[in-house]
C-alpha positions in Angstrom: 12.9 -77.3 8.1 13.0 -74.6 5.5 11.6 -71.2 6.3 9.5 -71.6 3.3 8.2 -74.7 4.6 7.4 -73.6 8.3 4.9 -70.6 6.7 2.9 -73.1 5.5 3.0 -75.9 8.6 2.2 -72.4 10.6 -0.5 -71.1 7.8 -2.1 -74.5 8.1 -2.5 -74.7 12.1 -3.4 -71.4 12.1 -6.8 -72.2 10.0 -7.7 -74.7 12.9 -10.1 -72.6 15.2 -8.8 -72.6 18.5 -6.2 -75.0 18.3 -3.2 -73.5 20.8 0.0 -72.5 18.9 2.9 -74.8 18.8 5.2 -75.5 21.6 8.8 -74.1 21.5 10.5 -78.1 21.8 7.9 -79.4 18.8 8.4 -78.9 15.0 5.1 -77.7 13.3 5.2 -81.4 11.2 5.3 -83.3 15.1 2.8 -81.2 16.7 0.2 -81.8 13.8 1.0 -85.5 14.2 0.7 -85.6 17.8 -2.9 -83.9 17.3 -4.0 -85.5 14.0 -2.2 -88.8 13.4 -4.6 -91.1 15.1 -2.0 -94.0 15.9 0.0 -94.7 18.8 3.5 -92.5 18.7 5.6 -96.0 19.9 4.6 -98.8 18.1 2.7 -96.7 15.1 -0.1 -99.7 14.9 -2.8 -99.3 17.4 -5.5 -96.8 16.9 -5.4 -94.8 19.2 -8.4 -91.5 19.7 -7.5 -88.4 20.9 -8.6 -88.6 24.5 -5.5 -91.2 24.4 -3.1 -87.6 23.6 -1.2 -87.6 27.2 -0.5 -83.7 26.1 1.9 -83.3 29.6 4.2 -86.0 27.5 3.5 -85.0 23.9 2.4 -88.6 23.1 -0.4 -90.4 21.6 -0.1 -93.7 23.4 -1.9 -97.0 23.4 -2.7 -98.9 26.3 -0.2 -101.6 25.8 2.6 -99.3 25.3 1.8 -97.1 28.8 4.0 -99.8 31.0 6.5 -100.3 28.3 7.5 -96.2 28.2 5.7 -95.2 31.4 5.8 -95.6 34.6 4.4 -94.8 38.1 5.8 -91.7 39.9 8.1 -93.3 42.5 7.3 -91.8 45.9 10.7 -90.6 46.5 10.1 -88.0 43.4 6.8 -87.0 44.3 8.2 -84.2 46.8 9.7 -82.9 43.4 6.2 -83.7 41.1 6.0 -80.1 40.1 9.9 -80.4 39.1 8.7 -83.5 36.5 6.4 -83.8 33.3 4.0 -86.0 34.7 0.0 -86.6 34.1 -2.8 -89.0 35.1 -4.0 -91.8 32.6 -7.0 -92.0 30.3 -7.5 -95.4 30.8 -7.1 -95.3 34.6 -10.3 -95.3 35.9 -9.8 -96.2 39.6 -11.3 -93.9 42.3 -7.8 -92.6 43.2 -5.6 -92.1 40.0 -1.8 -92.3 40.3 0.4 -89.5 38.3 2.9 -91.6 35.7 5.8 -90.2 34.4 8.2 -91.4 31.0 11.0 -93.5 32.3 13.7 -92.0 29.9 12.6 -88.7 31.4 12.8 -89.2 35.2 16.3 -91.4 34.2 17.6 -88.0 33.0 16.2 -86.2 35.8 17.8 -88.5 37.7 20.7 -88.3 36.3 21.1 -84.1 36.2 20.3 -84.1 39.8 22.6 -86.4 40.9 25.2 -84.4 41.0 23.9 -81.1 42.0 23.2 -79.8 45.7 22.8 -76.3 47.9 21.9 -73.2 45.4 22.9 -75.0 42.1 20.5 -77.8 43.1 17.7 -75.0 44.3 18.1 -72.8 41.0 18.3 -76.3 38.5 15.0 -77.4 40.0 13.5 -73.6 39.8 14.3 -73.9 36.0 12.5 -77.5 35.8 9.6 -76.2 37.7 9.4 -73.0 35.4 9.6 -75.3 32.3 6.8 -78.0 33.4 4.7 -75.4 34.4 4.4 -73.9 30.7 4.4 -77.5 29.9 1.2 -77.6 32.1 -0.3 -74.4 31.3 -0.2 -75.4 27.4 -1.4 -78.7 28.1 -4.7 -77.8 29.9 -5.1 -75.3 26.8 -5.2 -78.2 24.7 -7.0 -80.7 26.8 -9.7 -77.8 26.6 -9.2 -77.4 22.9 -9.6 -81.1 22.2 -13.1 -81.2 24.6 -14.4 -78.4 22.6 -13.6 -80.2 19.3 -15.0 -83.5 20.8 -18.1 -82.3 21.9 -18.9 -80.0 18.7 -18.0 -83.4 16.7 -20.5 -85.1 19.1 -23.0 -82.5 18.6 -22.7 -83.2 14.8 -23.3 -87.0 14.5 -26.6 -86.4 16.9 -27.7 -83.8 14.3 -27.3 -86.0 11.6 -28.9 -88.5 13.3 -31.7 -86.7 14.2 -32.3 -85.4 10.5 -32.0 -88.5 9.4 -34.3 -90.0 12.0 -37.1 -87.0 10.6 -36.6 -87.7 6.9 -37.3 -91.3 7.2 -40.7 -90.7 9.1 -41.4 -87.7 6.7 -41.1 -90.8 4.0 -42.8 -93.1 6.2 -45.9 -90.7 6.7 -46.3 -90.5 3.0 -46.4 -94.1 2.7 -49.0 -94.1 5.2 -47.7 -95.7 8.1 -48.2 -92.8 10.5 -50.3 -94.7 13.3 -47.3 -97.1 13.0 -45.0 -94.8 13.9 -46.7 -93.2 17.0 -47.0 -96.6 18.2 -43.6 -97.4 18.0 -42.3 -93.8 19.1 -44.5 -94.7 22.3 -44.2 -98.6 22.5 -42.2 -101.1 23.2 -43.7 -104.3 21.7 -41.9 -107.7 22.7 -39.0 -105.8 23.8 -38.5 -103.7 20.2 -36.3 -100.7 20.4 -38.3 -97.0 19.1 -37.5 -96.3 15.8 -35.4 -93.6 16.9 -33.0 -96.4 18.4 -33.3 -98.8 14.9 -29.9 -99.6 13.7 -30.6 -98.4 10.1 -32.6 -95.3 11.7 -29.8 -94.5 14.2 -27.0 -93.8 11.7 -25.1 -90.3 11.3 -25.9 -90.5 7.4 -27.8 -88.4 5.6 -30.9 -90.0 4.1 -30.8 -90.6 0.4 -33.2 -92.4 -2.3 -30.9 -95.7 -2.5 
């Protein structure tokens, strides 16, 4: 990437409040993608929202690409877990959730170590374990990040729903219906939502005279 380029990528990310600075492995372009792209990184079709960002791996992933690229920590690696990128699932919502790892990662892993033993084996997985826990610690900071900009974005559609909720018994008073609307604020007739809950009322749109 041209110098002249990476300003502006860095310029850009910058102007995000709060969002962590880009990893050393990542290009400014792929770290914007992996936060704002909202598709899965494998197979680029299925939507995928950002609690689906497995940040440990740098991947946006859809469920049916997880056992395709992913795959459960074998127990003869878990002695070395801290040594590995590896993360819990989104979409695992068991009691007990098991830690999954890429499979072209643990096969190079496999592969470096196989090789190695005594002090060269001790210092290579020092390095790994210094690595992933950056890794880590820049992950949680965006996990964080990406609650914070969740739960403002939450916090936004209830306003708007709220305001809008107002402005349509403000108009609704005016047209006289305001016993109408205390008893449906306070009543549920034959099962009928409150209008707070009405699928036209319950909308994160602003009111408007159309």
């Amino acid at each position: 990437m041209r110098r002249s380029s990476q300003s502006i990528w860095k310029r850009s990310r910058a102007s995000i409040d709060g969002l962590p600075e880009c990893p050393n492995d990542m290009s400014e372009p792929a770290y914007a993608n992996l936060v704002f792209y909202p598709y899965c990184n494998f197979c680029l079709k299925a939507y995928v929202n950002s609690k689906g960002i497995l940040w440990m791996m740098k991947a946006r992933v859809c469920k049916k690409c997880i056992p395709i690229h992913f795959q459960r920590l074998p127990w003869g690696a878990r002695a070395q877990r801290n040594s590995l990128p590896v993360c819990t699932l989104p979409y695992d919502t068991g009691r007990y959730k098991d830690f999954y790892v890429h499979t072209d990662t643990l096969h190079q892993f496999n592969a470096e170590k196989q090789d190695l033993a005594g002090t060269a084996l001790d210092e290579w997985l020092a390095l790994k374990s210094s690595q992933c826990f950056a890794l880590r610690e820049h992950a949680e900071r965006c996990e964080k990040w990406n609650e914070g900009r969740s739960l403002q974005r939450t916090n936004e559609l209830d306003n708007l729903r709220d305001q809008r909720y107002q402005a349509i018994k403000e108009k609704l008073s005016d047209l006289g219906w305001v016993e109408e609307i205390v008893h449906l604020e306070n009543f549920h007739v034959y099962g009928d939502l409150p209008l707070s809950e009405h699928k036209l009322v319950k909308q994160p749109k602003v009111l408007t005279d159309r």
